[in-house]
Backbone bond lengths (Angstrom), bond angles and torsions (degrees), N, CA, C in turn:
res aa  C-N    CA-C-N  psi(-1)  N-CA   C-N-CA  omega(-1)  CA-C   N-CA-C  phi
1 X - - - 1.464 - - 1.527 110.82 -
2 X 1.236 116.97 -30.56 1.531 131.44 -163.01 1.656 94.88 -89.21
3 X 1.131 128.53 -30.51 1.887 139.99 167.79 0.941 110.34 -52.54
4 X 1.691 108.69 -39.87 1.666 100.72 -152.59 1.695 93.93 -109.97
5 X 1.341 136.17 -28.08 1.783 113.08 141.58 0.947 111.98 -41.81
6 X 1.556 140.57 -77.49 1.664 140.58 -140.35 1.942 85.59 -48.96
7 X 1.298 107.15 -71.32 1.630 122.48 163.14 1.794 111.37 8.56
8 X 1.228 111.06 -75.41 1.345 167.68 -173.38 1.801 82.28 -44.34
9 X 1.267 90.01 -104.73 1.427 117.82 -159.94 1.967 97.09 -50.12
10 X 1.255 107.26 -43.36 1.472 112.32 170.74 1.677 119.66 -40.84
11 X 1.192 99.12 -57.07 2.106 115.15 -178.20 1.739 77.16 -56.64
12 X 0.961 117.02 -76.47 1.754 133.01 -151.70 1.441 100.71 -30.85
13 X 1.717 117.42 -53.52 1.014 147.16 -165.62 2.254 101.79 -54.74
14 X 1.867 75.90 -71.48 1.688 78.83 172.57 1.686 124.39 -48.89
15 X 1.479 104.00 -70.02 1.462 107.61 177.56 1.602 122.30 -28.58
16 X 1.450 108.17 -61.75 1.930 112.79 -178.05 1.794 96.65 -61.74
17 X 1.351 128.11 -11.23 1.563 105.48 -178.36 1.812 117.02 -114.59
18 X 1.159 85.40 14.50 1.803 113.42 175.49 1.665 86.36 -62.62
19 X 1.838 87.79 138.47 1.527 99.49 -161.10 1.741 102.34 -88.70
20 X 1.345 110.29 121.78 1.594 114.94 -176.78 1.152 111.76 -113.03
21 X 1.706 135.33 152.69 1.199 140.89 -173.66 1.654 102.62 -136.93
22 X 1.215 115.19 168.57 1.567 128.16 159.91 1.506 122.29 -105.04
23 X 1.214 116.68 169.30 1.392 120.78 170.87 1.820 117.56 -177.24
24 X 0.851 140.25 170.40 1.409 145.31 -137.58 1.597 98.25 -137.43
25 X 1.665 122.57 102.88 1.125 130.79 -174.31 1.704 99.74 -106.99
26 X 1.126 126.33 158.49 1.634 133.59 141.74 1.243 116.78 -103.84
27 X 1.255 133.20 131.24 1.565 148.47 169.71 1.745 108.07 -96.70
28 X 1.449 100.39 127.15 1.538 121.62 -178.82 1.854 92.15 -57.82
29 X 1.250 116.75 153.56 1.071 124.82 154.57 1.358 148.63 -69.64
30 X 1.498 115.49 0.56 1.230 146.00 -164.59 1.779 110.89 -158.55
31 X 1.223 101.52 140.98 1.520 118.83 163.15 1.177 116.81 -67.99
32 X 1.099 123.78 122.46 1.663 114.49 170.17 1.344 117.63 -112.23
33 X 1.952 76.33 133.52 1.659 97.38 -164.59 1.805 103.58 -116.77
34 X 1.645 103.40 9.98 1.817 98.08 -161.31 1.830 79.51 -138.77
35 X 1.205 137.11 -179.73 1.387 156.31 133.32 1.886 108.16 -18.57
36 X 1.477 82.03 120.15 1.637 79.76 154.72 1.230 130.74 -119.70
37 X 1.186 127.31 74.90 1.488 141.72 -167.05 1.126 119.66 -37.52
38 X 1.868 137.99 104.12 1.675 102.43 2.32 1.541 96.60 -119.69
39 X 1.287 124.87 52.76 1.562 111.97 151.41 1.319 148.54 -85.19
40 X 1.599 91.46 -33.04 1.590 101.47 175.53 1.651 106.46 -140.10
41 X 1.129 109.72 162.02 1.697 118.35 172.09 1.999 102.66 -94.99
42 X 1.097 67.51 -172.38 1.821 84.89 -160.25 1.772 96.57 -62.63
43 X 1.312 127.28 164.38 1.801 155.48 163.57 1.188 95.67 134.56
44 X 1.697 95.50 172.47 1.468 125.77 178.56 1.368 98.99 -81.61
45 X 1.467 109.67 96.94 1.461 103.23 154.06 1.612 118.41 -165.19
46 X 1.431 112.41 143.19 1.243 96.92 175.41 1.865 143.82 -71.67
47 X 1.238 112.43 156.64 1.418 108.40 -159.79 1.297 97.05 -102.77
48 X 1.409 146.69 156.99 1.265 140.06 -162.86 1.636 101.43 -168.15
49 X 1.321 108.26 169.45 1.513 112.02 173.94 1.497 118.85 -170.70
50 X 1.012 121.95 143.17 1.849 128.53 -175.69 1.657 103.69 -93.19
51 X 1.299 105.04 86.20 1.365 121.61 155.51 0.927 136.65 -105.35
52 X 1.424 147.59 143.15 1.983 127.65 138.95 1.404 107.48 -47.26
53 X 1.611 116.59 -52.17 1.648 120.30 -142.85 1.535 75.68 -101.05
54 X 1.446 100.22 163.78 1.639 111.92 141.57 1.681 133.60 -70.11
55 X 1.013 127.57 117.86 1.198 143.40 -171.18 1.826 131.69 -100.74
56 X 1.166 113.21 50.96 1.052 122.75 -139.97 1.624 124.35 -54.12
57 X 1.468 115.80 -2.47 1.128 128.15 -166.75 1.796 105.12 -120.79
58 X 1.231 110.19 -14.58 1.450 97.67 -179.83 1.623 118.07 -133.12
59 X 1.699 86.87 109.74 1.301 103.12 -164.96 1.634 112.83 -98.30
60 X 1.058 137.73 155.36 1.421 126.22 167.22 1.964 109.58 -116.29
61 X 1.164 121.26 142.12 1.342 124.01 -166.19 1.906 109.70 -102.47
62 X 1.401 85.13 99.51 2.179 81.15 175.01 1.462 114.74 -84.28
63 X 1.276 115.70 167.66 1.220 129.28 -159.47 1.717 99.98 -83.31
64 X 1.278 112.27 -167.06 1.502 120.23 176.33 1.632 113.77 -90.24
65 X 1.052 101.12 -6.86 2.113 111.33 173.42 1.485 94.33 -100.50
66 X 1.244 133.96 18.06 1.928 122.81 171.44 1.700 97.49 -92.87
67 X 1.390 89.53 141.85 1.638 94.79 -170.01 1.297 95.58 -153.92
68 X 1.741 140.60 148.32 1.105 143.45 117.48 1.660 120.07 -85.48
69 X 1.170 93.27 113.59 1.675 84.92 155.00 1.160 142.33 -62.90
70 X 1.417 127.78 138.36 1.679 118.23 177.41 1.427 100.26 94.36
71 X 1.669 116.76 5.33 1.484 113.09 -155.40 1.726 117.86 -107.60
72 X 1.164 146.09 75.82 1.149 141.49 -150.41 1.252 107.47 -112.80
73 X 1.558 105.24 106.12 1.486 125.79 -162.20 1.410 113.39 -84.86
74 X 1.301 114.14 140.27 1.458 113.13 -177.66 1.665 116.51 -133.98
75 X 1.176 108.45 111.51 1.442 116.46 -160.97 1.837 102.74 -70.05
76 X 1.391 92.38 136.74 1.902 109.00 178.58 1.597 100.54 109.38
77 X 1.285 106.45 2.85 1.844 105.40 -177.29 1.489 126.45 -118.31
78 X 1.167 144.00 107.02 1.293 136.87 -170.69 1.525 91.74 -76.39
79 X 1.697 96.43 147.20 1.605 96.58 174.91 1.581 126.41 -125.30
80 X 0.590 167.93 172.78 1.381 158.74 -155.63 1.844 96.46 -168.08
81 X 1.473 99.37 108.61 1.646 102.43 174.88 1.439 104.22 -129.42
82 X 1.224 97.96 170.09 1.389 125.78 165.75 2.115 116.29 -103.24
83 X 1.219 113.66 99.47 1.344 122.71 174.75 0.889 110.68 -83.35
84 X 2.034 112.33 158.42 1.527 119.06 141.59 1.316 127.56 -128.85
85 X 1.121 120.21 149.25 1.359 115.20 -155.84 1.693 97.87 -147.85
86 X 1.903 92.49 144.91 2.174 89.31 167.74 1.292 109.71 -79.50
87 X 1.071 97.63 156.62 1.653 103.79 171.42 1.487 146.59 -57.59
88 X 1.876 78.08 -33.68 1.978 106.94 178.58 1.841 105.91 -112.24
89 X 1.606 113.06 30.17 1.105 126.23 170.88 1.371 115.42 -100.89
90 X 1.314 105.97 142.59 2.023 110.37 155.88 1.325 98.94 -16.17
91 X 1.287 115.96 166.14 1.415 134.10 162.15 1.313 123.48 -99.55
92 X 1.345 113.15 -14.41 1.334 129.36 168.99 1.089 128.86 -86.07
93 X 1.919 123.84 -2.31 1.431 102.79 176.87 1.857 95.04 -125.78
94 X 1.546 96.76 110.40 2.007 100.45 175.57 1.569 100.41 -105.67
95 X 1.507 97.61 161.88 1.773 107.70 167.78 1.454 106.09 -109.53
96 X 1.008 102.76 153.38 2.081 116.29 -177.20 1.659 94.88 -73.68
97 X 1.335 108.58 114.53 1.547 106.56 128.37 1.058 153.98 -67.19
98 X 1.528 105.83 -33.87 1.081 132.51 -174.71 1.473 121.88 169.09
99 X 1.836 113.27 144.95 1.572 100.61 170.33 1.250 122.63 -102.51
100 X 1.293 120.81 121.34 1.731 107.26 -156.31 1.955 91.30 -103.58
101 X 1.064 143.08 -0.76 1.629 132.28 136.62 1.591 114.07 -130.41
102 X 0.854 108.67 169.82 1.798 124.28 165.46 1.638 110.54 -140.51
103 X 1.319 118.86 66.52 1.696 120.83 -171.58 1.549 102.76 -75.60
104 X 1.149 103.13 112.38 1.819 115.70 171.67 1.950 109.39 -53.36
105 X 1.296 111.53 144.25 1.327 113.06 -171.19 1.758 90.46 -124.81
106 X 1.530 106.78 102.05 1.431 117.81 147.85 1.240 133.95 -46.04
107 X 1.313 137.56 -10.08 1.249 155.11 179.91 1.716 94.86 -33.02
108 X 0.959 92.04 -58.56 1.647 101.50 -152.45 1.508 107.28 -51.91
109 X 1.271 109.52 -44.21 1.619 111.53 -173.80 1.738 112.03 -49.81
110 X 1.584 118.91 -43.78 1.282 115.29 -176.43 1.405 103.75 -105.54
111 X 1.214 146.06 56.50 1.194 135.02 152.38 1.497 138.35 -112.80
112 X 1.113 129.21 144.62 1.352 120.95 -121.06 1.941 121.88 137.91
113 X 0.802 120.50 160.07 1.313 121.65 -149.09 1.779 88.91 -114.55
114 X 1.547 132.71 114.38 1.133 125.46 -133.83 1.854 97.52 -143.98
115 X 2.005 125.98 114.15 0.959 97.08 -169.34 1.925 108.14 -112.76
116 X 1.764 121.89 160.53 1.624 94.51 -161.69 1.389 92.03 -89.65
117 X 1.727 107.27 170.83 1.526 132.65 179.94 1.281 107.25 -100.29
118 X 1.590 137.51 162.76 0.839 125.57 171.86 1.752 107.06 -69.14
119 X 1.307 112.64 -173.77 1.914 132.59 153.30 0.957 120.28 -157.71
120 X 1.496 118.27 120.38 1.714 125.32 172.96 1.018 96.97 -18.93
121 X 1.334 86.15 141.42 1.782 117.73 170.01 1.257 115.10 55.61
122 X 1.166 131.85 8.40 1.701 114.74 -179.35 1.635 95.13 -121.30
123 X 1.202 122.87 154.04 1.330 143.69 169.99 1.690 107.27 -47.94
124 X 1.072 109.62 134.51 1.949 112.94 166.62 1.122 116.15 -137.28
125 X 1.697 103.55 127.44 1.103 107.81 160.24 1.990 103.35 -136.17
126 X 1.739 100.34 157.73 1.274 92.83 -150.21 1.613 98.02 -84.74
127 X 1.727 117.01 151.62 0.783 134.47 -167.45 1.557 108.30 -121.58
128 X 1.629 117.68 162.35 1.418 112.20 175.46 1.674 101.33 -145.79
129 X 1.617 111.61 115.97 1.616 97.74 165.09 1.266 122.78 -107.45
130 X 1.006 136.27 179.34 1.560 150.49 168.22 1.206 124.70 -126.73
131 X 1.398 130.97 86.62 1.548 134.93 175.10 1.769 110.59 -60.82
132 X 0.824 155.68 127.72 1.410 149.23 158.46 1.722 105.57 -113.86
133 X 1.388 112.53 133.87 1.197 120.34 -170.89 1.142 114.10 -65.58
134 X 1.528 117.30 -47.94 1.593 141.09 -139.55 1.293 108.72 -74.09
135 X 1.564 110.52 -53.53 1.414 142.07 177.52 0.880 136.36 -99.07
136 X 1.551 110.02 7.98 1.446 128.96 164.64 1.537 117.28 60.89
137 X 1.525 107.41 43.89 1.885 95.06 -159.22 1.319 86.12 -131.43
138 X 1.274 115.99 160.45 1.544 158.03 155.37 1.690 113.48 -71.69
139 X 0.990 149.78 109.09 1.539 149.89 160.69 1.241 96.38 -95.16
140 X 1.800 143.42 126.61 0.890 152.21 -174.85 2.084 100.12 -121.54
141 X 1.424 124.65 126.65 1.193 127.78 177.31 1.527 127.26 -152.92
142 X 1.238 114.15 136.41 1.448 110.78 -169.61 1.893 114.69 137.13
143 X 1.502 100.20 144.92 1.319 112.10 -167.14 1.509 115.71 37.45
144 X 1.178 117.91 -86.43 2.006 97.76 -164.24 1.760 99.75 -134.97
145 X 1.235 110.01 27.06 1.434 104.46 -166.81 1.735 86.20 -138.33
146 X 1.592 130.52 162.28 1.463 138.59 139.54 2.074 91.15 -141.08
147 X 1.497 76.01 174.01 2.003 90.04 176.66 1.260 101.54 163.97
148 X 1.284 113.85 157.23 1.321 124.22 169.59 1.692 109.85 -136.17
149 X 1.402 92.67 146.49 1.925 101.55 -177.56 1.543 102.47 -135.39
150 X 1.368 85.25 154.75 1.457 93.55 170.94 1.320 118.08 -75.90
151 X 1.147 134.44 156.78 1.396 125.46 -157.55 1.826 97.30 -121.24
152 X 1.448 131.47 125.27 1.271 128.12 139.01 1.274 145.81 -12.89
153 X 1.970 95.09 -158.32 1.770 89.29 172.49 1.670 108.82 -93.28
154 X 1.220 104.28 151.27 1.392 125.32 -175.36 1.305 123.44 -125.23
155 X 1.444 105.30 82.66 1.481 105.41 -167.05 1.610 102.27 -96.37
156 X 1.824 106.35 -151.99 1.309 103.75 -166.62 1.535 103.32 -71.87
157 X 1.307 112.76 -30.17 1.650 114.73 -173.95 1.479 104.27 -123.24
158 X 1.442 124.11 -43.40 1.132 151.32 -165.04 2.198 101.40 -59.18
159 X 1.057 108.41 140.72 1.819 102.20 -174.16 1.701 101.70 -169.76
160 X 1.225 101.17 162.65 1.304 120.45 -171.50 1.710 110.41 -146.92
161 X 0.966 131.70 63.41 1.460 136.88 162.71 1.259 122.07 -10.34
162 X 1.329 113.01 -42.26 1.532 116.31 -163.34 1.718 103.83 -154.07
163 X 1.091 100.60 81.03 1.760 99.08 160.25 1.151 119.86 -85.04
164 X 0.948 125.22 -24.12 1.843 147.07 177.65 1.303 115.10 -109.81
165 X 1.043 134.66 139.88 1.394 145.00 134.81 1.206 125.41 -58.23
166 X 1.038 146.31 103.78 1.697 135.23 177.00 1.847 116.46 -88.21
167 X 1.592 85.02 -76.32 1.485 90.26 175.11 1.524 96.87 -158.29
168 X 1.119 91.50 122.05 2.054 112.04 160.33 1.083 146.63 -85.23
169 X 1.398 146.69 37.93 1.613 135.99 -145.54 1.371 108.87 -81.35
170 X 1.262 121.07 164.05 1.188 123.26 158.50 1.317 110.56 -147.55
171 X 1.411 114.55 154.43 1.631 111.19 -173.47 1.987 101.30 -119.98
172 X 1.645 79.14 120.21 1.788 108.95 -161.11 1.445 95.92 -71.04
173 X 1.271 127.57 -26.79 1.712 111.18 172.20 1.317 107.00 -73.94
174 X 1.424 136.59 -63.25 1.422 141.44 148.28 1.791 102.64 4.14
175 X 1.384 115.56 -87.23 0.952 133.99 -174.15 1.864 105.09 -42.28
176 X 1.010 115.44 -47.52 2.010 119.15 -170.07 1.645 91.76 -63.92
177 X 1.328 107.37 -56.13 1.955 112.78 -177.88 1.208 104.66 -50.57
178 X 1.851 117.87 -47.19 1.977 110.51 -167.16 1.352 87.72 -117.31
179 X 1.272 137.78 74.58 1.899 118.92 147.74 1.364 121.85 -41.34
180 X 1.559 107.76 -21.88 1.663 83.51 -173.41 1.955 120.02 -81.59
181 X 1.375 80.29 -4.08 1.627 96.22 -166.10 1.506 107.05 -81.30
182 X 1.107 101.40 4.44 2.066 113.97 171.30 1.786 108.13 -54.03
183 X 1.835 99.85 -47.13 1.575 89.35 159.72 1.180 140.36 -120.00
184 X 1.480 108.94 54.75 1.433 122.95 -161.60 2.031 103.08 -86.51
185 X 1.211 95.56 -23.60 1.442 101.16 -179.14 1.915 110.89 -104.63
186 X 1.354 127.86 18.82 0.981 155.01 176.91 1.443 114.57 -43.66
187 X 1.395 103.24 -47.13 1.318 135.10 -169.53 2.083 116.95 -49.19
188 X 1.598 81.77 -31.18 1.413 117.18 -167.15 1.925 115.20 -62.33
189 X 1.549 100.21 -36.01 1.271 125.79 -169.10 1.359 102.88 -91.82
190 X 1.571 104.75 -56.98 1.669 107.07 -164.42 1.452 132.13 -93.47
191 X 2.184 94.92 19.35 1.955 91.16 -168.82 1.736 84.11 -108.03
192 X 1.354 92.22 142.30 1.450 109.04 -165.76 1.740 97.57 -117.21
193 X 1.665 116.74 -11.65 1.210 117.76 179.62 1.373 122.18 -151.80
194 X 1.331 136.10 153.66 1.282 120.46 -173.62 1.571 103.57 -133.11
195 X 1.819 104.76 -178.33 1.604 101.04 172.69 1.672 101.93 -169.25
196 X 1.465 124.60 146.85 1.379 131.07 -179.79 1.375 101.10 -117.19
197 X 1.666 96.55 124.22 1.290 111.16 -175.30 1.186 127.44 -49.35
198 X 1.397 145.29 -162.75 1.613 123.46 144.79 1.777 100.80 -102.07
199 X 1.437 116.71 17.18 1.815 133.54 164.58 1.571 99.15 -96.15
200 X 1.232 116.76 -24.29 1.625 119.14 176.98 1.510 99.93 78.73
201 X 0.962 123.60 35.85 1.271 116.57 150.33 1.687 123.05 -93.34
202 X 1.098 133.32 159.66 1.763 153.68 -141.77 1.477 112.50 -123.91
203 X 1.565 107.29 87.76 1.661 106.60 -142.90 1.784 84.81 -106.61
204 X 1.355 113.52 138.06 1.535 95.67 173.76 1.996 93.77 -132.80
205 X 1.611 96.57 168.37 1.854 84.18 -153.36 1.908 64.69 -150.04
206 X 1.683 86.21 157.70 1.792 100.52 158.48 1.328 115.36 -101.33
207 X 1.274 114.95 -179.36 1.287 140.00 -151.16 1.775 96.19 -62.61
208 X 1.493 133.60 -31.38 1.578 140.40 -177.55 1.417 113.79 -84.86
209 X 1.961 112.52 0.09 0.987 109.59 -169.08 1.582 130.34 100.55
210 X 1.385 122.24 -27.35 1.197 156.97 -170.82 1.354 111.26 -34.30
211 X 1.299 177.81 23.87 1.349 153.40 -86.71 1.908 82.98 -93.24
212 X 1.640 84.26 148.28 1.649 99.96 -166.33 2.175 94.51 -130.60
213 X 1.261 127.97 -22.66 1.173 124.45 -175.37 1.491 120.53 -165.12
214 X 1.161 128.19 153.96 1.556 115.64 -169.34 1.655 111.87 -147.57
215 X 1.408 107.95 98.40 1.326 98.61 -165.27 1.530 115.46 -115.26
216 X 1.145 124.10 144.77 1.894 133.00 -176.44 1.257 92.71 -87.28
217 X 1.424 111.26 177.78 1.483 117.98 171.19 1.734 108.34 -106.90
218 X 1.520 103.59 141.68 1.408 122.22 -158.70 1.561 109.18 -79.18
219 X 1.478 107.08 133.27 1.660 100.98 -159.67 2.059 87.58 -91.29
């Protein structure tokens, strides 16, 4: 009887002195249930990554046994924690230390399939975007150019169109007929901020303030 305490208290002994460390994860803001173009394919699972900074394009995809404990996830929020984890454990199961941000993801407000209006004085030609929440991407379409990017930070005003490159084409005969339309998709690089009307239109402006495009939503 006296074997099988010492026994007892022995495992007990080992287990609590199992060598543990910390480290600094980010959690995607969303479950993914569709493609994440091009990191992961479709399931329920969360996407995560070992950063300091936020990194908005490189995600890694855990399985359905990834778990934090203590961890109560709230979709629309990037998170930035502090884990702990054993050393000679899965890699998939950490405990919360702590959450050292919770950055809200605006995405949601403008997404939606979005088409532009003209504006005095500037050149038009018609354009078509695609916000998608899930995957955080940009679909850019119209006249002689399509592409899609990964999309940034997305604050209440604050935006980033293109943190990523995905894929760009352009069609070079298109292009010889319209040269001017080389920077018709321009818009993409240089809006550093956005705003929804109280007409609900999708106003995006550069970094001086500038309004650069003005788009309704596409019937």
């Amino acid at each position: 009887m006296k074997a099988s305490k010492y026994l007892c208290l022995f495992l007990a002994i080992l287990f609590s002195c199992a060598e543990k460390e910390t480290k600094i994860i980010w959690v995607y803001p969303y479950l993914l249930n569709s493609e994440l173009y091009p990191n992961a394919e479709a399931g329920i699972f969360f996407l995560t990554q070992d950063n300091e900074e936020l990194d908005y394009s490189k995600w890694k995809r855990q399985s359905e046994s990834f778990e934090i404990k203590g961890f109560k996830f709230e979709e629309g929020y990037f998170y930035k924690l502090k884990v702990e984890y054993e050393v000679d454990q899965p890699s998939q199961k950490f405990k919360l230390k702590s959450i050292l941000e919770k950055q809200k993801d605006w995405i949601r407000s403008i997404e939606g399939t979005w088409q532009n209006i003209s504006i005095p004085e500037q050149p038009y030609f018609p354009i078509f975007i695609r916000i998608q929440k899930l995957s955080r991407t940009l679909e850019t379409y119209g006249g002689c150019f399509k592409g899609i990017t990964g999309m940034g930070e997305v604050g209440e005003r604050k935006i980033q169109l293109a943190h990523t490159y995905y894929r760009l084409e352009a069609d070079k005969i298109c292009l010889g007929q319209n040269p001017i339309q080389e920077g018709s998709f321009s818009f993409v690089q240089s809006t550093t901020q956005y705003q929804l009307t109280p007409d609900n239109f999708l106003e995006f402006f550069d970094e001086k303030g500038k309004l650069l495009i003005r788009f309704k939503p596409s019937e």
